[in-house]
N, C-alpha and C positions, 0 to 999 in steps of 0.2 A: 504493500500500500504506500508505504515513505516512497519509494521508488517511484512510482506512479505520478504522484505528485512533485517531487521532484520536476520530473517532465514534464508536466503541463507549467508549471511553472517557470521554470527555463525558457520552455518557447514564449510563456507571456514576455519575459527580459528580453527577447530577442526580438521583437516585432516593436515598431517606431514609426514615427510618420515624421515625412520630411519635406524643407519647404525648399524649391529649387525657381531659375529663372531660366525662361526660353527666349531667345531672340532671333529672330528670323527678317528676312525680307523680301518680297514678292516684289515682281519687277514683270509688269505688263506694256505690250507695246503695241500701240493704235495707229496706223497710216490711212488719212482720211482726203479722199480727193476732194472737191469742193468747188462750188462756181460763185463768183464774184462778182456781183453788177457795180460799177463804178457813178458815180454820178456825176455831171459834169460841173465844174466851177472848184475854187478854194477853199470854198467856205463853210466852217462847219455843218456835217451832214449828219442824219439819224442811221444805225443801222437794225436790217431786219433782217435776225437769223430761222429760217426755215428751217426743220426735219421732217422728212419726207418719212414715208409709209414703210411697210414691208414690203412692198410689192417692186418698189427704187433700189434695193438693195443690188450691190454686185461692182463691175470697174469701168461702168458705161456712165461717165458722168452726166451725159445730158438727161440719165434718166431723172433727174430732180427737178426738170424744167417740165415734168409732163406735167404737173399738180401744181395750187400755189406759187406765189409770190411769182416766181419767171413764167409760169406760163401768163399771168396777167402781163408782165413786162411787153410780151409777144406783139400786144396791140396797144399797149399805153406806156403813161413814162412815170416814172418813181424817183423821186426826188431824195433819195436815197440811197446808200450801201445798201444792198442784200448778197446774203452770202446762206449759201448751201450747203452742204458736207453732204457727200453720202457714206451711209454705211458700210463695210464691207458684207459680202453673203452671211461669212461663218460666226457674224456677231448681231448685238445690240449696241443700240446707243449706249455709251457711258459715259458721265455728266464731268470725269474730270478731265478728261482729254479731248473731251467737246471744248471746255472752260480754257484749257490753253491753246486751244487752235483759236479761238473769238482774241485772247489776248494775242496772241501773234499776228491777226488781221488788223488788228485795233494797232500795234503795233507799227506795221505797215505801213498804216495810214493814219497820215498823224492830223489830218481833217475831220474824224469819226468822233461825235461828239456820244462823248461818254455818259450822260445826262441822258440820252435819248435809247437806250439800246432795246430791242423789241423782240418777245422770241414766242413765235407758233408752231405749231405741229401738226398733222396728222395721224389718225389712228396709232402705229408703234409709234412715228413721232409727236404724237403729243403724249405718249406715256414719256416719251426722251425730255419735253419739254416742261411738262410737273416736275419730275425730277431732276433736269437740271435747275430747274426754278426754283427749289427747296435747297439744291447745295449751293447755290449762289443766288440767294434774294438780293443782297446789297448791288447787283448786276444789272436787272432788269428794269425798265420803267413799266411795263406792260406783257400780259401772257394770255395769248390764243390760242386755247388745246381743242383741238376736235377731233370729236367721237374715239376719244381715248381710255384706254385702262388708267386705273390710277392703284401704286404700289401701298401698301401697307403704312408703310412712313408717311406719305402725303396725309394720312386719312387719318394720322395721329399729332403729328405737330401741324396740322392746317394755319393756327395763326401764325409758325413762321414768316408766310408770304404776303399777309394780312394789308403791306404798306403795296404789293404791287397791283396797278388794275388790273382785272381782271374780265374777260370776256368767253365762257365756255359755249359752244353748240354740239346740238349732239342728235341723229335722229329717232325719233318714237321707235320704229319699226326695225331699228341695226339686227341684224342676225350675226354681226361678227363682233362686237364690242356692245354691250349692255348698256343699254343709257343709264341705267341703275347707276353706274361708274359716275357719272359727273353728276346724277341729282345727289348721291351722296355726298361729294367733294362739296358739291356746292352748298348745300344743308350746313354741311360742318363749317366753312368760310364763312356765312350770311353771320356769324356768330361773330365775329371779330375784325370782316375784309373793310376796308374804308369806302372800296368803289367794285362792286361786283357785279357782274350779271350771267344768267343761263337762258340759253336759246334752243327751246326744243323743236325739231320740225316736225311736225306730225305724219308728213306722208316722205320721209327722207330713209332711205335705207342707212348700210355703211355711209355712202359718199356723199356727205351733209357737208363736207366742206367745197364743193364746185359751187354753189352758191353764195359763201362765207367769201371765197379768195377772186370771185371774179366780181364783185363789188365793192366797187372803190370804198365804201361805208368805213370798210373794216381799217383802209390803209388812212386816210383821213382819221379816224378817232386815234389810231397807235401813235402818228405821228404827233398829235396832240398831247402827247402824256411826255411829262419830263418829271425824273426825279427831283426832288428837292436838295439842294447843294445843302 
């Protein structure tokens, strides 16, 4: 019996917990084509960054002009930077190396007035555009997501972005993105946003933004919005 206990006893002395540190570092790397509309003159100018859909994805850059902001360009003039990124196939948007390709444009061009900067999306791009709009509020004057998912975080810190306008549409009828998505976002914003609104179309499927982007409406109100210095 001594014997016995012994051993169990032993093995309690020998068992411990220990507190240790791990460091690591992940190192991801994004190459993003992009199209640039220049606008003419020196003088400080607003820019508008577009994210396109899933459907633009791949290394054909003009597919970002089928939708949005360039295809309106096609027939009218924008008194602005606009600038497009496309996504590569094998990914998604992600908001920090979106965030340093806009500072490398901005960069560029040292006429881009800071005060002014605009960011919309579509469907996966405007999931890209909640989200970059949540890790960089201090960025944007104004955000146009349509007929977008919105990620878990959006739906939790919502007053982060409370200071930027804001403009959602979305259609009743989407069979590929649940308007459920932006009445909830918007729900949770009405709670704290300064200047919000949501635009449901009742007879609009997915592609509720052909009518959003081919009316000047939307480019006249964004251009209107300036952060406060």
């Amino acid at each position: 019996m001594m014997y016995i206990v012994c051993f169990v006893f032993c093995q309690f002395l020998l068992a411990q917990t220990t507190h240790k540190t791990f460091k690591t570092s992940v190192q991801l790397k994004y190459e993003y084509q992009y199209a640039l509309h220049k606008p003419q003159g020196d003088a400080k100018k607003p820019l508008l960054i577009f994210l396109h859909g899933s459907g633009e994805k791949g290394t054909d850059v003009e597919l970002v002009k089928v939708h949005g902001p360039f295809k309106y360009l096609k027939t009218h003039e924008l008194d602005a930077y606009v600038l497009a990124p496309q996504c590569p196939k094998e990914v998604y948007w992600e908001s920090e190396s979106l965030y340093q390709l806009i500072q490398d444009v901005i960069k560029q061009n040292k006429n881009i007035d800071t005060n002014r900067i605009y960011l919309t999306g579509l469907s996966m791009g405007a999931w890209g555009a909640w989200n970059l709009a949540f890790a960089h509020p201090e960025m944007f004057a104004a955000l146009v997501p349509i007929a977008g998912f919105v990620d878990r975080v959006p739906m939790l810190e919502n007053c982060k972005i409370k200071d930027i306008p804001t403009r959602i549409f979305h259609g009743l009828v989407d069979d590929v993105v649940d308007v459920r998505y932006s009445i909830d976002i918007y729900k949770k914003l009405k709670n704290c946003s300064t200047d919000i609104e949501l635009t449901i179309f009742d007879d609009a499927n997915h592609d509720s933004w052909t009518r959003v982007y081919d009316n000047d409406a939307i480019y006249k109100w964004m251009f209107q919005q300036k952060k406060p210095n």
